[in-house]
N, C-alpha and C positions, 0 to 999 in steps of 0.2 A: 520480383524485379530482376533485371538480367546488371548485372553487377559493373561490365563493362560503360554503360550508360548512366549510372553513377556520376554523379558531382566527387571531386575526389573527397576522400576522408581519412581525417587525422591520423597517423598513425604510432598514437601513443599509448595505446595499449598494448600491456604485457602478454604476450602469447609467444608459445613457444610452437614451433613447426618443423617439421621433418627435415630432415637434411637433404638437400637438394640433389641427389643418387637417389635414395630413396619418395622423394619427390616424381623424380621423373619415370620410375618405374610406375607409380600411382597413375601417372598421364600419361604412359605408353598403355598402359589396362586400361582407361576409359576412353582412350582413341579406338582401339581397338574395337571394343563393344558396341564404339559410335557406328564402326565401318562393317564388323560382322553379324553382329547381333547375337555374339554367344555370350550366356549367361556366365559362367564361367569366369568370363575375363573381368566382368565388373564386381562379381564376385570375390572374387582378389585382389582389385583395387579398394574396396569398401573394407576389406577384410585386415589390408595392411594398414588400411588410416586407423581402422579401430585397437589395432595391435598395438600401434605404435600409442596412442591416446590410453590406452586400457580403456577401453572402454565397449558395453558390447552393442553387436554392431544391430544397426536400426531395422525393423522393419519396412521394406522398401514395398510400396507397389507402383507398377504400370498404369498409366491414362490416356487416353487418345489425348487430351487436349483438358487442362483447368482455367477453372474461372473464363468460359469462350474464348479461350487461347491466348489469354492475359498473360498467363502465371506460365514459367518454368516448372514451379515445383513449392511442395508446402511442409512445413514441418511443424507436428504440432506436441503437446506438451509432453503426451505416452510413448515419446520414441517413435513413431509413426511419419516418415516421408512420401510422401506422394508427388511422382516424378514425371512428368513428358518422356513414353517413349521415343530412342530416337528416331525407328521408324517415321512416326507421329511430325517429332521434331522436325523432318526435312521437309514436309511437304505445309504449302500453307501458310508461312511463316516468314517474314520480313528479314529474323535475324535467325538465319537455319542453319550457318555451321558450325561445326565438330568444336569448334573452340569456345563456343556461347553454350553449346552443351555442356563441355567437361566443364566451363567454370559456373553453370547454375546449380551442377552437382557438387561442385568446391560451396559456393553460398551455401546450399541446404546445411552439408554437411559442416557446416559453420555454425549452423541456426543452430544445431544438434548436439553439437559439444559445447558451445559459449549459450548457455540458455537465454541469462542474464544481459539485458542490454544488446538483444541480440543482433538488431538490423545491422548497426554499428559495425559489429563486432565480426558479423557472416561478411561484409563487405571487407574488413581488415583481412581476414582469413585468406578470404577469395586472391585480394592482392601478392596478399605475401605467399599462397602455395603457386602461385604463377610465377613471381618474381623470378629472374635469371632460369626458367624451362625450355624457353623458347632461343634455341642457338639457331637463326637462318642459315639454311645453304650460302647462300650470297657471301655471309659473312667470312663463314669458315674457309670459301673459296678464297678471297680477297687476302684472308690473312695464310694459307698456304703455300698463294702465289706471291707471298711479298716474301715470305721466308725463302721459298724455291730462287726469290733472285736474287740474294743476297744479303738483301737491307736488314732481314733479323729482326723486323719491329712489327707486330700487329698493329690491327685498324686502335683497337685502344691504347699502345702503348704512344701508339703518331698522335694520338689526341691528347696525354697525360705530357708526353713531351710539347706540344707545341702550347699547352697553357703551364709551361714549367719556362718554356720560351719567351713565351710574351712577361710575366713575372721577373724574371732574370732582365727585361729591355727596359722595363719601368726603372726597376731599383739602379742600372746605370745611367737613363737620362736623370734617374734624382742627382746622384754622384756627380754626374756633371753639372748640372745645375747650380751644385754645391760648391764642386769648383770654381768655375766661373764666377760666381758670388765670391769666393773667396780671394778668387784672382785679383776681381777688379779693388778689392778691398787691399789688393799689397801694394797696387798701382795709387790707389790715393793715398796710401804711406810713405810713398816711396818720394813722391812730390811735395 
């Protein structure tokens, strides 16, 4: 199953995952391998998940296409994945880019470490080695040009402020509110 098209899932399972540097070095090697096809680079992305996990690294093979082009990839109980090349991958296929690649290799290699309860478990995976990888251009632009002209705030800090904002406008119509309640309470004392 391609992990993106997923219903979402819980994510309360304890799993520990690489530090988002060394994350992104993992998804620079299997972009890479997506766009050159050198064995190499995938090679040392598999290589650092397994380092970092201890644990040793799976035997992988190539396939034109599994289960009539169902399946991304399969993992079974001996260590054993069987992958979509991405050759394979690009042509054919509904959901063909580089990003549906690297994360059906995030699921397998989920399947591979979490044996136990695995479906769950390879989709938790998948999410959280994605989490915070993906920095758009657009972004980075936006909050350079906001720093270059002065304002000093990125696109997140203008979102953190303006619901710090709205919070801060509630809690003074409450105040007021309070007032006013208390005001007209001095006025019928006062009569």
């Amino acid at each position: 199953m391609i992990p993106a098209l997923l219903p979402e899932v819980p994510l309360n399972v304890r799993m520990m995952v690489p530090p988002i540097a060394f994350r992104r070095a993992i998804d620079q090697e299997l972009a890479l391998y997506f766009q050159n096809h050198r064995t190499a680079a995938f090679n040392r992305a598999i290589a650092k998940m397994c380092r970092y996990y201890n644990v040793r690294r799976p035997r992988v093979y190539w396939y034109e296409y599994l289960d009539w082009g169902k399946t991304a990839g399969k993992t079974y109980e001996d260590g054993r994945i069987h992958l979509v090349h991405p050759e394979n991958w690009k042509r054919g296929r509904v959901y063909n880019s580089e990003r549906m690649w690297v994360q059906a290799i995030y699921h397998e290699m989920g399947h591979y470490l979490f044996w136990t309860d695995a479906e769950r478990k390879a989709d938790a995976f998948t999410r959280r080695m994605v989490h915070g990888l993906r920095r758009t251009e657009r972004r980075t632009r936006t909050s350079s040009r906001i720093r270059s002209s002065g304002v000093g705030r990125t696109v997140a800090s203008n979102t953190a402020s303006r619901t710090v904002a709205v919070v801060r406008s509630r809690i003074r119509a409450r105040q007021r509110r309070k007032r006013k309640l208390a005001g007209g309470a001095r006025k019928a004392r006062r009569s």
